[in-house]
N, C-alpha and C positions, 0 to 999 in steps of 0.2 A: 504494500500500500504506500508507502515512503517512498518506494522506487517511482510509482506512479507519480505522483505528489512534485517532487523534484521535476522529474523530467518536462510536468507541466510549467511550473517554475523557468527551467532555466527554455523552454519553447517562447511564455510569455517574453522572459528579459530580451529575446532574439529578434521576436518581433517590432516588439515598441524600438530597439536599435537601428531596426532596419528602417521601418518608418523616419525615423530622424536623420538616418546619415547621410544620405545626399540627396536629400532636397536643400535646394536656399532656399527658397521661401514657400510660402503656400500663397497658393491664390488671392490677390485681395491685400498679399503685405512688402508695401513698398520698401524696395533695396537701394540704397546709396551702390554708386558706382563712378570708376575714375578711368581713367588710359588713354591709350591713343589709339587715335583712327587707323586700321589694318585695311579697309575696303571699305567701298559707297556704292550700295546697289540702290541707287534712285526711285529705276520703274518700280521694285519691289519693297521700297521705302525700310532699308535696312541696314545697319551699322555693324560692321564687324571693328570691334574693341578690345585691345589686347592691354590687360592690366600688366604693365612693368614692374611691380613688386614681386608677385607671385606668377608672372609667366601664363597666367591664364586667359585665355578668347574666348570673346561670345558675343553673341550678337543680340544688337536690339530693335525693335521695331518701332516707329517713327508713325505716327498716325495724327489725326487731326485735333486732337486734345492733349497733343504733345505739347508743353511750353517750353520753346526754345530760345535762348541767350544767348546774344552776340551774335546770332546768324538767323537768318529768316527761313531757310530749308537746308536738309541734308543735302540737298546739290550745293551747296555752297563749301559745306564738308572736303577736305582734303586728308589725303594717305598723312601721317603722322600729325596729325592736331590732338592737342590735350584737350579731352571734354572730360567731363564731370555731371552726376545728375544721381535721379532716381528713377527703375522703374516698378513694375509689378508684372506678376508671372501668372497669365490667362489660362483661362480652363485648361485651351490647346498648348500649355504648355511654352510659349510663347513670353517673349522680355519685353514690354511693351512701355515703353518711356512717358514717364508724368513730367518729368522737367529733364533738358539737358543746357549746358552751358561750356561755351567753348572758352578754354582755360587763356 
């Protein structure tokens, strides 16, 4: 009965672990973000950003409720520009920017 008991135990602890460790955020909770511009896909209104600390790219998407600083559209965006912002991560799983500002 103990054997059972445990093994229920350490399946929960695996679970709730798994759950946490790689997501950044859940849907709905805005993430600060810094780097430089790596690509500008315009038609498809998307920013590829490669954070210089940690070596990490991702990309964000750029839509009409995006507040943007110091530049009027990501066509104005160039390969190595320091932006800075926040966004939030869409049902689809998607980086969807609430503010960006170019450094």
């Amino acid at each position: 009965m103990q054997r059972i008991q445990r093994w229920t135990a350490v399946g929960l602890i695996l679970a709730v672990a798994l759950v946490f460790s790689g997501v950044p955020a859940m849907a709905g909770d805005a993430v600060s973000f810094s780097g430089n511009v790596k690509k500008v896909i315009a038609d498809k209104h998307k920013v590829a950003i490669k954070d210089p600390e940690t070596k990490k790219r991702f990309t964000v998407v750029v839509n009409d409720q995006s507040k943007l600083k110091g530049f009027k559209g990501i066509g104005e965006l160039k390969k190595g520009d320091s932006v800075s912002g926040k966004y939030v991560v869409s049902d689809k799983g998607l980086y969807v920017v609430t503010e960006m500002a170019r450094k």
